[in-house]
N, C-alpha and C positions, 0 to 999 in steps of 0.2 A: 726732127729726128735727133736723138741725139746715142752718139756713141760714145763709150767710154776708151780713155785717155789709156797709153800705158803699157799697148797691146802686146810689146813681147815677140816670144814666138811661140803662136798659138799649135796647137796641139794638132793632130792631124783630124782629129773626127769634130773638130772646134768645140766639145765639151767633154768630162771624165766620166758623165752619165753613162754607166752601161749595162744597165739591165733595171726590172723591177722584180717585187718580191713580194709575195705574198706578206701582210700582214697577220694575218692566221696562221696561218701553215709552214709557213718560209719558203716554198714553191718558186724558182724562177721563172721568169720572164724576159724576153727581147723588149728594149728598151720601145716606147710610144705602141707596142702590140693591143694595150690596152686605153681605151681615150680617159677610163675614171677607174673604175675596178673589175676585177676578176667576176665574169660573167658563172663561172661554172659555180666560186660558190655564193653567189649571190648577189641582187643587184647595191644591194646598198651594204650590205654585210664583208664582202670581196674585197677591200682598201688594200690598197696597195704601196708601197715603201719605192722611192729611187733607192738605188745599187750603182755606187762609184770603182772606179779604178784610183782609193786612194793610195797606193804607193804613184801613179801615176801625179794625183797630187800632188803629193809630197815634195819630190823630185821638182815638181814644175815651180810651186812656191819659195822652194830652196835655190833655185836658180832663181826665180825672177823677181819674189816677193808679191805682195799685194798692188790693187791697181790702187790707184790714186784716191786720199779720201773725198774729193768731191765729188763721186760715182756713191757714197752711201752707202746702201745693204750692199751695191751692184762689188762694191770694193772685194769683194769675196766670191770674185765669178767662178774662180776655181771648183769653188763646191754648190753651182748651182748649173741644172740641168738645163743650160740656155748657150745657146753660140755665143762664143765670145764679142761676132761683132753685129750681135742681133740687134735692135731697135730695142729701145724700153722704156716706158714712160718718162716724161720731163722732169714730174713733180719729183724733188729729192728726196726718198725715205731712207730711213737709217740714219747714222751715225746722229743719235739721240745720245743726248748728257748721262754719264755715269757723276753721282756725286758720292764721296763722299761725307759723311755726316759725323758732326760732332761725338765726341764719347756717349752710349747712350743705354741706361743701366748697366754700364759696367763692360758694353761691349766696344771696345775701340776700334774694330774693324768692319764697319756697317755701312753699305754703299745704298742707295737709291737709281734704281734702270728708269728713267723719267722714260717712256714711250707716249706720252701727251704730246712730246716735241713734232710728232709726226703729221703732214699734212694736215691729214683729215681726225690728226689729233688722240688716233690709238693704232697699238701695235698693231692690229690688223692690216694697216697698208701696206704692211711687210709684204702679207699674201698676195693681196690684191695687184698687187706691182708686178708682181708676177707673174699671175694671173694675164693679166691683159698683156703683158708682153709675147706668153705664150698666144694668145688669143691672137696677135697683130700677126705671130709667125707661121699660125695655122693657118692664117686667111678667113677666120669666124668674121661674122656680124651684129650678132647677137650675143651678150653676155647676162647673167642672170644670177640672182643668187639669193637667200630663203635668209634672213638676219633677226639678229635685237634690235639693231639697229646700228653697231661700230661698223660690222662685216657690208655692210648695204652704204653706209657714207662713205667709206673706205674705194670703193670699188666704185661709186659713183664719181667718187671727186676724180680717181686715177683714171677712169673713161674719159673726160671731161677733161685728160689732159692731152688726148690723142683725138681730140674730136676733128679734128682733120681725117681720120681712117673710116670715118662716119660711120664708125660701133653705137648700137643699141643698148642703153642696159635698164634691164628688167630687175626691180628688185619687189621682193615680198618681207615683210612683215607684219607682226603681231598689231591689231591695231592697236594699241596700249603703248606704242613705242612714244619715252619723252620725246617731246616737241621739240626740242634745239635739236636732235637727231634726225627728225621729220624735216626737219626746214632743212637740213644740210643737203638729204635727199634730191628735194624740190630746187634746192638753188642750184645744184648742178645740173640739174637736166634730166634727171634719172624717169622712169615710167614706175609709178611704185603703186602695189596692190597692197593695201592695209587689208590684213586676214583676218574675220570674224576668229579668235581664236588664241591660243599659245604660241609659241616659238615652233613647238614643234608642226604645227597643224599649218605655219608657214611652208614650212620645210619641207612636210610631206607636199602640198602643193605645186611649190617650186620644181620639186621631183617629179612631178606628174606632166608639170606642163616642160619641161627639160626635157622629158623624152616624147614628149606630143609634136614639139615641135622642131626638136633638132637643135636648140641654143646650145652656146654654151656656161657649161655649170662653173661657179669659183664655190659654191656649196662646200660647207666646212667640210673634210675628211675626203668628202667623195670627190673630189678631187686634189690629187698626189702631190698637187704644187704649192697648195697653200700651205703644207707640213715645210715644205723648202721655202717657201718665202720667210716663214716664222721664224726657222731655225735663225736665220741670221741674227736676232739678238743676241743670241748665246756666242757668235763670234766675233760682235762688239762688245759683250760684253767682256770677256776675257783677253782683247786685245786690250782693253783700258785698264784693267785692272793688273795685267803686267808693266803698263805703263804706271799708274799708280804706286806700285810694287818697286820698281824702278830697274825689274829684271828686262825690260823690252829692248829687245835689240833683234839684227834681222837671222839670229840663228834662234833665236827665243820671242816670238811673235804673241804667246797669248799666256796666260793663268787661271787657271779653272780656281772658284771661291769653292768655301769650305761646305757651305748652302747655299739654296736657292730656294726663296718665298715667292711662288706664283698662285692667280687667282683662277680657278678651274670653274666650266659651264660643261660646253658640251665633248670639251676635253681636247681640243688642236694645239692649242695654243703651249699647251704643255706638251705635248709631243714632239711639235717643233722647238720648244727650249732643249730636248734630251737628243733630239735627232740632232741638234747642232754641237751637244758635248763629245755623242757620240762620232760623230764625222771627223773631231779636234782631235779625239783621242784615240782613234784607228789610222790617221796617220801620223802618228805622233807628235803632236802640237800642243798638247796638254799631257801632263805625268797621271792625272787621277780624274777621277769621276765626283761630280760633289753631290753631294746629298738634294734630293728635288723635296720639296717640302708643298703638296698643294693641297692649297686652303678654300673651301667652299662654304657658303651660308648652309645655314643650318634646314633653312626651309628650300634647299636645293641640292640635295646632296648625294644627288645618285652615286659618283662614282667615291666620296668614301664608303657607302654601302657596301659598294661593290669590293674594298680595300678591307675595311673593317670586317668584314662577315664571308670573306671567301668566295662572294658570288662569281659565276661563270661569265665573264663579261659581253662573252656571245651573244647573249639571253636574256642582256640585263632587260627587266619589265619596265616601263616610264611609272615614274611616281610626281603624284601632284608638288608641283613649287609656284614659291608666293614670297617672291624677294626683292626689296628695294634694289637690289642689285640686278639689275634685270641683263647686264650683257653678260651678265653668268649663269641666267635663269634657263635650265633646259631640263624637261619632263626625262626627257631619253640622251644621253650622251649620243652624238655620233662617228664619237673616234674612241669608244670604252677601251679596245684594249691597247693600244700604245698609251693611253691616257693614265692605263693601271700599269704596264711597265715602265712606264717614266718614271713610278717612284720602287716600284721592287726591286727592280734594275741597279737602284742607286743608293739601296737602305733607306729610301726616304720614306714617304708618309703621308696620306690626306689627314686634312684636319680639318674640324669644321668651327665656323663662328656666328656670333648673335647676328642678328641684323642692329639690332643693336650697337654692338662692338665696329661694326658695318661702318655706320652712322660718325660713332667716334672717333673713329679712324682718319676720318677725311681731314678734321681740321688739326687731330695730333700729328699724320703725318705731313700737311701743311708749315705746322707752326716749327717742326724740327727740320727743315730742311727746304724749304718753300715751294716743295710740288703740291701743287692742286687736281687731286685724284675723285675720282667719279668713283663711285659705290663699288665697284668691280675691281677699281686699282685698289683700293684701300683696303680691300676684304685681304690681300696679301699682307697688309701690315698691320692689320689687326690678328692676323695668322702668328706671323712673327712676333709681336707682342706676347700672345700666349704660350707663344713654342718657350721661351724667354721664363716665364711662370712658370712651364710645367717640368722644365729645364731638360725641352729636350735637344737644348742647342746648349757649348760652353761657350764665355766670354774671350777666348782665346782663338774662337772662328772669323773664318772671315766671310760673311755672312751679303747676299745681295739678295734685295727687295725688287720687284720687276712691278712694276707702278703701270699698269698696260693702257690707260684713258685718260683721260684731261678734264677734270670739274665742271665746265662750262660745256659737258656733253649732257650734264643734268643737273639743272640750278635748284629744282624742287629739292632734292636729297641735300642739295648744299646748304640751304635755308633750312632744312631740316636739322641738321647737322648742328648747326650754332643758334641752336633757338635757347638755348639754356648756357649762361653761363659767358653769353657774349659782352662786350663794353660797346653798347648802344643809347645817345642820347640825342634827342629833342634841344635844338637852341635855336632862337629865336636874335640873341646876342652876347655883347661882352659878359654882361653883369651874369646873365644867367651860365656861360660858360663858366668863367670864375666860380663861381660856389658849385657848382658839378666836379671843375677838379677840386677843388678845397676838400672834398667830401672822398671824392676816390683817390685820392694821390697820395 
């Protein structure tokens, strides 16, 4: 078990959670009244938002500060809907490297959010930490959840870390999930149904047998906690970047960047980057809001559709995708519309790129800063490269890349990546070494 350090004096309801809220509608609700979403207006449609008491916040962080950083995302208990001296996985997530990066066309203020650093090696353990902490505090047994395959290793490795509570977890994916993702699954322990199918033809699945049999779901959107587990990047990431800044101090705890380049699928991930600026800057913790910038493949690109052409996001229809990128690859968004206020919200923007650019991304963002990004992390900096081209960012921003996976979650696309243009040779010895560099050196 482990508790975090630091404790203070804890509030009296021991969290600032107090209420939910419709996502559609803005509709309140009594906080846990709902186990995933608003039944009246739909089962999967209904998503629902936590609702804090941040002046409540405010005041408690101003008195007491943050917990300790060996607590990770947990460091930011204040703004998460969890007893302060609840149980919560061992495995440490969070507090993942901000770097950053040398001048780079012309931009001197360009950070890299490394989220590879995490456990199970993508920012989704954010959620999943979460997830199962709620899961230990309900008293579940059973956890379960519909993935590419980051969301499903994520949640397996963080079960895996409380395997003393003798938690179940069910995961479903697409059978097409790369193989180092597959074997993460299997080495933890996880029960995993490979779906004849899509991502989404998981998911619907997953939902089926979720309410068949009573689990519980960490399923992107439809459940309200993986939007809180996520967020917390966004409150490391501007606790580091006022340290960066050199403004950090304890009446001055964060700095919101000028942008933000994140990679969009079925759209959480980005809602939790906005719900966590949002949180910073309703209680006053950040001066401004920054621009969300999300970038999706070209052969996945529901939700700029949905951006670029004014679609109703209620209603978005699934459209066929076919992307290297596969933890971004999703027929149907399942979080469309915070996914589409994340960037109207902020002035920002989807945008979309090659799989191509996809590809080149990996080893350009590598070789400038030495993160090793999986097709999905790289799809944001190849976003930013072109934002950069089309100039819709200036050189005078201060600009973060959120790098959300770790290379070595898919070596195929990595080998693909550096098939052209790599320094690769054959030696057998000195002599033949020698005249290979005489030739290229």
């Amino acid at each position: 078990m482990q508790l975090l350090r630091n404790f203070h004096t804890l509030p009296k309801l021991n969290h600032f959670a107090n209420g939910l809220k419709s996502v559609l509608t803005g509709k309140k609700y009594s906080f846990g009244q709902f186990e995933y979403t608003c039944q009246e207006e739909g089962n999967k449609e209904g998503l629902l938002d936590v609702s804090y008491d941040y002046d409540g916040i405010s005041k408690y962080i101003k008195a007491n500060g943050l917990f300790d950083k060996d607590s990770g995302m947990y460091r930011y208990r204040a703004f998460l809907p969890l007893p302060f001296n609840a149980e919560v996985p061992p495995l440490l997530v969070g507090n993942t490297p901000l770097y950053k990066l040398p001048t780079y066309e012309g931009f001197s203020s360009v950070y890299v959010k490394d989220e590879g650093r995490n456990p199970t090696a993508s920012l989704k353990d954010r959620a999943s930490s979460l997830v199962v902490a709620k899961a230990i505090e309900l008293g579940k047994t059973v956890v379960t959840t519909a993935s590419t395959g980051n969301a499903a290793a994520a949640l397996s490795g963080l079960m895996a870390s409380v395997s003393t509570h003798g938690l179940l977890s069910n995961i479903f994916v697409p059978e097409n999930i790369p193989v180092a993702k597959l074997a993460q699954l299997l080495v933890y322990g996880s029960q995993v149904f490979l779906v004849r199918g899509t991502y989404d033809d998981a998911y619907d699945l997953c939902m089926e047998a979720t309410n068949k049999y009573k689990w519980y779901s960490r399923s992107t959107g439809y459940n309200y906690f993986t939007v809180e587990g996520k967020k917390t990047v966004s409150f490391e990431m501007c606790e580091q970047l006022a340290k960066f800044k050199k403004v950090h101090s304890k009446k001055k705890l964060f700095k919101s960047p000028d942008s933000i380049f994140v990679s969009v699928g079925d759209g959480n991930i980005i809602s939790g980057v906005h719900k966590g600026l949002k949180d910073l800057y309703k209680t006053g913790m950040i001066e401004k809001m920054p621009r969300i910038f999300g970038v999706q493949s070209e052969n996945s690109r529901a939700m700029y559709n949905c951006w670029k052409y004014k679609l109703d996001p209620f209603n978005l229809k699934p459209i066929e995708c076919n992307t290297i990128a596969d933890s971004i690859s999703a027929n149907l968004p399942r979080d469309p519309i915070r996914a589409l206020r994340s960037v109207t919200e902020t002035n920002g923007q989807y945008m979309t790129v090659s799989d191509n650019e996809i590809l080149k991304a990996i080893p350009d963002l590598a070789r400038v800063s030495g993160v090793f990004p999986e097709p999905a992390a790289s799809c944001s900096w190849a976003g930013f490269k072109k934002a950069i081209k089309s100039k819709l960012i200036s050189p005078d921003e201060t600009v973060v890349v959120i790098s959300t996976g770790n290379g070595l979650k898919d070596i195929k696309a990595a080998q693909e990546s550096v098939k052209v243009g790599s320094k690769l040779w054959k030696v057998s010895g000195f002599k033949e070494l020698d005249e290979i560099l005489k030739k290229n050196l």
